[in-house]
C-alpha positions in Angstrom: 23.2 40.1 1.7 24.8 39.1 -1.8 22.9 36.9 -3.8 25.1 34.1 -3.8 24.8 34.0 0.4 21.4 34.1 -0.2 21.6 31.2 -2.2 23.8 29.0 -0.3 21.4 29.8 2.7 18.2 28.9 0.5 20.8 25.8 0.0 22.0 24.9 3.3 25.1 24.5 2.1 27.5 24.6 4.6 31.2 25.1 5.2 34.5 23.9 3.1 31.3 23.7 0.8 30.3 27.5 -0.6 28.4 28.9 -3.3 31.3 30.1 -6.6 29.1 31.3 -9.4 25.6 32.0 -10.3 24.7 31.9 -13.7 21.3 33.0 -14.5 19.8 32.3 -18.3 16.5 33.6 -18.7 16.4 32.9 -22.4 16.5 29.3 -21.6 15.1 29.6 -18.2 18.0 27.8 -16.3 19.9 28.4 -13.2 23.4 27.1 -13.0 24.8 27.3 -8.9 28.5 26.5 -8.8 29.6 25.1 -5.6 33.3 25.1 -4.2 35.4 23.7 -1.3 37.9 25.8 0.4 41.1 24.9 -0.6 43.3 22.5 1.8 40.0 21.1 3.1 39.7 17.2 4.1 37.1 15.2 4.1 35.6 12.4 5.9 36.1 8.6 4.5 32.8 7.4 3.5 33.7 3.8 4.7 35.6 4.5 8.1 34.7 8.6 8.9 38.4 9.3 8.9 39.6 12.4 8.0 41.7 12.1 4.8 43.2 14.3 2.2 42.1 14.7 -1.7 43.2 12.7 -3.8 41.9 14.2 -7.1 38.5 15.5 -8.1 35.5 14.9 -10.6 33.1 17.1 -12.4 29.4 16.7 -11.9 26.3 18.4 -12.0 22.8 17.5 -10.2 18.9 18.7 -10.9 17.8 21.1 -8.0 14.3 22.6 -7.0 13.1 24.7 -9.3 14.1 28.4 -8.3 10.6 30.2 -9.1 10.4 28.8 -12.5 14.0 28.1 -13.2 15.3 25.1 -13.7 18.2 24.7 -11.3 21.2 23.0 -11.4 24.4 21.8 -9.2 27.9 22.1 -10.2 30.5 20.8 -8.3 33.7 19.4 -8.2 33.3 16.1 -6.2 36.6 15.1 -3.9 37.8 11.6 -3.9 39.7 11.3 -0.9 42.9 8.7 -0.3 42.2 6.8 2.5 45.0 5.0 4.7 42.6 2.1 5.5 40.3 2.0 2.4 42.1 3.2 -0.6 41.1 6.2 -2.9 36.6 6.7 -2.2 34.4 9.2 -3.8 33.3 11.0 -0.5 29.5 11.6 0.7 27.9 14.9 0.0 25.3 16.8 1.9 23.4 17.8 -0.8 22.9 14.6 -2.4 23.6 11.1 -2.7 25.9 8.4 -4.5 25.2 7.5 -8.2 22.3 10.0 -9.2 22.5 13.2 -10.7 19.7 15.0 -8.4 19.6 16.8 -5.5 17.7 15.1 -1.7 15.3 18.0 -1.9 14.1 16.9 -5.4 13.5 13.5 -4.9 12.1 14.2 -2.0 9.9 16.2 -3.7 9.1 13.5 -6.4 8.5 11.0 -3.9 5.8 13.6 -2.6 4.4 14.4 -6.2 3.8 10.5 -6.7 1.6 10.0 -3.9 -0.7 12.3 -5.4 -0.2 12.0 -9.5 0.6 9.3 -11.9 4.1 8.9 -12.6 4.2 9.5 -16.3 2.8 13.3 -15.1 5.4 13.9 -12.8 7.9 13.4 -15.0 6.3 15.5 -17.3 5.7 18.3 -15.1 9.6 18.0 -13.9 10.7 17.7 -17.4 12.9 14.4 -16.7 12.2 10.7 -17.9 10.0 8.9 -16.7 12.3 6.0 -15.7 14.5 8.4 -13.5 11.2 9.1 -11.7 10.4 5.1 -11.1 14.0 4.7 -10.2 14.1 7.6 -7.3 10.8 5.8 -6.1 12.6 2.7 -5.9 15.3 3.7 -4.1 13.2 5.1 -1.1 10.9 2.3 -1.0 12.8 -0.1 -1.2 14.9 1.7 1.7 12.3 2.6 3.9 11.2 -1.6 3.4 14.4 -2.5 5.4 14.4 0.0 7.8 11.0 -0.2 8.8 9.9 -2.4 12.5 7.1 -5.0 11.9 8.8 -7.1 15.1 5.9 -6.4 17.2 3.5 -7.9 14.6 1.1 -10.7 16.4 -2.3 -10.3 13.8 -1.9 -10.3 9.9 -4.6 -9.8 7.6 -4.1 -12.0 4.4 -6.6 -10.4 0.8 -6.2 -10.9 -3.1 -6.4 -8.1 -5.3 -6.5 -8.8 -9.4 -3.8 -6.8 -11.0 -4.8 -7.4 -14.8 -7.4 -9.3 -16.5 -7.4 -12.8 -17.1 -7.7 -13.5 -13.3 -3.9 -12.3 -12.4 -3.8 -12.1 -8.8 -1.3 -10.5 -6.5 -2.0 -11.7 -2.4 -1.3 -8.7 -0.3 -0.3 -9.4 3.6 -1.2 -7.0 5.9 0.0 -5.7 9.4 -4.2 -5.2 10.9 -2.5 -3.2 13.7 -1.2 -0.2 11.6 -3.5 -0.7 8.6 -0.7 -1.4 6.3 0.7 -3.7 3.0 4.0 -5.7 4.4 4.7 -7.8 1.7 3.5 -8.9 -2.0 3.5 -12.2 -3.5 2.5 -12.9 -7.3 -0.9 -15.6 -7.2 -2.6 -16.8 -4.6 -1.8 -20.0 -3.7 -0.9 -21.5 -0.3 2.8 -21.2 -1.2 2.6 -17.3 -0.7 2.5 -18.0 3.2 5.8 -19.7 2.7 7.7 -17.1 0.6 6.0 -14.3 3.2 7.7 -16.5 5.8 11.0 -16.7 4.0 10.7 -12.8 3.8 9.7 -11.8 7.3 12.6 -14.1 8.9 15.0 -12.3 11.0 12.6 -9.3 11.5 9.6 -11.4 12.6 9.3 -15.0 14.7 6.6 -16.8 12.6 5.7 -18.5 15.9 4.7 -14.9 17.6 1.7 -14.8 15.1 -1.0 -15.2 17.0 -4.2 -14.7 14.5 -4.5 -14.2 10.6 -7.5 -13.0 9.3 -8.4 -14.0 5.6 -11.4 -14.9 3.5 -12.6 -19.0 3.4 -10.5 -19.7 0.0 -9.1 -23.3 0.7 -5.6 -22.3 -0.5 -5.1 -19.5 1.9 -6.6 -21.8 5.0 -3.8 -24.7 3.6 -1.2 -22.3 3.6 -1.8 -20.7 6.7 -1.7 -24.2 8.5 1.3 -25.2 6.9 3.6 -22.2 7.5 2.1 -20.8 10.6 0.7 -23.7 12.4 0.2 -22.2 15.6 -1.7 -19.4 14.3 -5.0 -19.0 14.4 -7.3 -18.7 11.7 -10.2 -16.4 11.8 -12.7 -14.7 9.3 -13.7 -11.5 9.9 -17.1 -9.1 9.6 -15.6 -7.9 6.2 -14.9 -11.2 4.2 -17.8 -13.2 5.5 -20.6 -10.2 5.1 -18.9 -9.7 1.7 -19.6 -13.6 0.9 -23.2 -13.2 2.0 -23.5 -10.1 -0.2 -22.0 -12.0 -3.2 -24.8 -14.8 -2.6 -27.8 -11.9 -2.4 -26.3 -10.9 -6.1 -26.6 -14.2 -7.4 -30.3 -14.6 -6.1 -31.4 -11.3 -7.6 -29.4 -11.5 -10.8 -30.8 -15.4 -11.5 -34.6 -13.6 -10.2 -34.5 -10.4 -12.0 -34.4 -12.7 -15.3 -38.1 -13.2 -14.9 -39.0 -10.6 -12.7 -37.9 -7.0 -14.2 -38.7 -5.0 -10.9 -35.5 -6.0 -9.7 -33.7 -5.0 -12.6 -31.3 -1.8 -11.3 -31.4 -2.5 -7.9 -28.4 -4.4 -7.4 -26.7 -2.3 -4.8 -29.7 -1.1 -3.1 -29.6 -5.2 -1.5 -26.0 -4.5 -0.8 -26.3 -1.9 1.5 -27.6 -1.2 5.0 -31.1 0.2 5.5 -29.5 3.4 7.1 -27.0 3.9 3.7 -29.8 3.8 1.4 -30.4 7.4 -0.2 -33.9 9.1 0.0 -34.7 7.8 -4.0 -33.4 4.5 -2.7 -35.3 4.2 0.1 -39.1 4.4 -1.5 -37.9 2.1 -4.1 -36.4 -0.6 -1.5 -40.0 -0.2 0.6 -42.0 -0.7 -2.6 -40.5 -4.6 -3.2 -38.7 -5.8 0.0 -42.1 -7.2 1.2 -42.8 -8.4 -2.2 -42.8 -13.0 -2.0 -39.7 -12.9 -4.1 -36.1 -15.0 -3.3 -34.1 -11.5 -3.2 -36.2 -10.0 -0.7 -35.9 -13.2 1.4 -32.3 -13.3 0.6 -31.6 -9.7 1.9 -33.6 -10.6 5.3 -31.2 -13.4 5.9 -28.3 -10.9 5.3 -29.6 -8.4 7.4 -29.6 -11.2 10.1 -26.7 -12.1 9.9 -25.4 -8.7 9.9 -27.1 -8.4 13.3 -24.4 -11.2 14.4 -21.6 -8.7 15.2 -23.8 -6.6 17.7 -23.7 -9.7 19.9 -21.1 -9.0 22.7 -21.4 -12.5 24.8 -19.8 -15.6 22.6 -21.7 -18.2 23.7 -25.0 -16.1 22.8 -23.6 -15.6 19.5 -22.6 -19.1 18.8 -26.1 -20.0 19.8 -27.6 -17.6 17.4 -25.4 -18.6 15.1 -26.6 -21.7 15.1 -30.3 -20.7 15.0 -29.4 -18.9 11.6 -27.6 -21.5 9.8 -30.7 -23.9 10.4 -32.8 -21.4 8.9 -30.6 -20.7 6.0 -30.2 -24.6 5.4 -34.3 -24.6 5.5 -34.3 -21.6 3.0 -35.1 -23.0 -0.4 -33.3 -20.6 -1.6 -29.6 -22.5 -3.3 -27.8 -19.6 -2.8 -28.3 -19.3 0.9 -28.5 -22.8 1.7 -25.0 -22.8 0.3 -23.2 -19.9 1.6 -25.5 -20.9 5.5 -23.1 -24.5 5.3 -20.1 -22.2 4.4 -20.6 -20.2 7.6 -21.1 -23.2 9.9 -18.4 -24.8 9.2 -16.5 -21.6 9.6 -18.2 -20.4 12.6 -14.8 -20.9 15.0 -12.8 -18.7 12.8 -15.6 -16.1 13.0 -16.6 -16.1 16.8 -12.9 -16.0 17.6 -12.0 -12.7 15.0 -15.2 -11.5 17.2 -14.2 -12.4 20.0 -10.8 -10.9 19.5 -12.4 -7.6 17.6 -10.3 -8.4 14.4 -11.9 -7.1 11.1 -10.0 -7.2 7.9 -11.7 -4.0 6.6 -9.2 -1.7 6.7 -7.9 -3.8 3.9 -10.8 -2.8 1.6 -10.1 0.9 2.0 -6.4 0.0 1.6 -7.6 -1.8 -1.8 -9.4 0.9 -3.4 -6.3 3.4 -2.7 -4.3 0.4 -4.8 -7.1 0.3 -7.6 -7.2 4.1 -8.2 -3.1 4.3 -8.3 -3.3 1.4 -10.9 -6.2 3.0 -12.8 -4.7 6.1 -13.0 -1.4 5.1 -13.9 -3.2 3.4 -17.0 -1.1 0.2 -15.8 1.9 -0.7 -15.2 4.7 -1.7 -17.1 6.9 -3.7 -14.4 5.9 -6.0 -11.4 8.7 -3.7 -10.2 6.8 -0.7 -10.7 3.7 -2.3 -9.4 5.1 -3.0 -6.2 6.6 -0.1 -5.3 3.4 1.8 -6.1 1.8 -0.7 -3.6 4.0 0.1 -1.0 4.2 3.9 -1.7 -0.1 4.1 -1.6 -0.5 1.8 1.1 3.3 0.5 2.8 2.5 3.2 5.2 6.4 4.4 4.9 8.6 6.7 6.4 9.7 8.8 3.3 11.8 11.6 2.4 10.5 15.1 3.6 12.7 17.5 2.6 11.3 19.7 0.5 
């Protein structure tokens, strides 16, 4: 086999399309592939798929694989084709597609690289600029937004995440089904249920959602009843143990002021007893018994941890019930506060339980959001920023070929 069939197999090019010329520099570490048509050939309108004969033709050249540690390049001499119908059109080619100068099996591996390394090292590794990077990432994400189905969606999960200091928030919607960011709004005010309703109409009924889980912050709650009215709205394991633990913080931090054994054990409170480490666990058996508030605290968290292994609803409303009294008799500000939170949400909660609907999988999707943004060292664009989003966490069909 010559080399340049072997090439225009490695390719896939395929017939009027063949591989000219190879041109191999080793000084410079560059492969130049010049590809041809076979003369008379026509080609297929891109607007109607009509058959139609050249008009004239235009130079260009497109970034390829790398070819063992080559640099490789396309050259071609793309047809513009004179329509009956549609006047004189640049056609599609196989290899590529309109208005960039790189091949599919680039970006697709670009696309790959970025789920797995900052952006800025991509480009350095592939020796092109950065922006060319963030604009191939665009392209597919932003593609693989319109084309993907979210009609069956029924449950969303609703979070904030803060993007930069200074308490700048971005509110992340989520499909709880397939684990998954749908849309981004900048804040977090009730009006990001109506610009997530603007964006979902046409591919989703707003009246087909059934439940949306969210934390208790008052603006989410208005916004939810405005937009979505015949939605219900219930609060998860996730955001209310995550309130309790918040509360249990504040006890020990305000404590631990005058009491230095509880100094350094902030997240020994904040975990179950069976997550505690060996070092952890002698420490936590040496002062949970102790007559301190955080010790007290961290038995009402446990209880109301034990909330969720309660299968029968009308059982757990009643021991709801029996815990809220003992919070509100706790002494303790903290509890007494966060014990009147949970009552007056307790309908949201028995009904996510009642429905098994946990917001949780949006923590995990969180924490794959942080670690992008961390090691990107931020980001200069809310463009940027969102397509990361999406790419860490959209849950995407993307290019594969590569």
């Amino acid at each position: 086999m010559e080399d340049k069939d072997l090439i225009q197999l490695a390719l896939g090019i395929i017939p009027p399309w063949f591989v000219k010329e190879l041109n191999l520099d080793t000084s410079k570490k560059r492969m130049d592939i010049y590809l041809d048509f076979i003369k008379g050939s026509k080609f297929l309108c891109p607007v109607c798929n009509e058959l139609c004969p050249i008009h004239d033709t235009k130079e260009r050249v497109w970034r390829h694989l790398d070819f063992f540690h080559y640099e490789t390049y396309l050259h071609a001499k793309v047809p513009r084709i004179k329509c009956n119908g549609h006047g004189v059109k640049l056609i599609d080619l196989p290899w590529t597609r309109q208005n960039t100068g790189f091949t599919l099996f680039f970006e697709a591996l670009i696309v790959a690289m970025c789920k797995e390394m900052p952006v800025a090292s991509v480009a350095d590794i592939v020796h092109i600029h950065e922006d060319s990077v963030w604009r191939i990432l665009s392209h597919y994400v932003d593609k693989a937004k319109e084309e993907r189905d979210i009609s069956y969606i029924k449950t969303i999960g609703v979070d904030e995440i803060a993007v930069k200091k200074g308490h700048n928030y971005v509110t992340l919607f989520y499909d709880m089904e397939e684990a998954r960011v749908i849309h981004i709004e900048n804040g977090k005010g009730k009006d990001v249920f109506q610009k997530f309703r603007t964006e979902i109409a046409g591919k989703v009924d707003h009246e087909q959602i059934q439940y949306i889980s969210m934390d208790m912050y008052p603006a989410f709650k208005s916004g939810a009843r405005e937009y979505f009215p015949k939605a219900t709205i219930v609060f998860d394991k996730f955001h209310v143990i995550k309130m309790m633990n918040d509360s249990v913080d504040r006890v020990r931090r305000t404590e631990s002021k005058e009491n230095h054994v509880l100094k350094n054990t902030r997240f020994m409170w904040l975990k179950n007893p069976d997550r505690l480490s060996e070092k952890e666990n002698v420490i936590m058996e040496s002062i949970k018994n102790l007559d301190t508030k955080t010790a007290k605290a961290y038995q009402f968290r446990l209880a109301l941890q034990r909330l969720w292994t309660i299968k029968e609803t009308s059982i757990a409303r009643e021991y709801l019930d029996k815990w809220h009294y003992w919070g509100t008799h706790s002494n303790i500000p903290e509890i007494i506060s966060v014990s009147k939170a949970i009552k007056k949400h307790a309908q949201g909660i028995l009904e996510a339980m009642k429905n098994g609907i946990n917001n949780g999988v949006a923590e995990g999707i969180n924490n794959k959001i942080k670690t992008a943004f961390k090691r990107s060292y931020g980001l200069k664009t809310e463009k940027y920023r969102n397509t990361m989003i999406y790419l860490m966490a959209g849950k995407l069909t993307l290019p594969t070929r590569c």
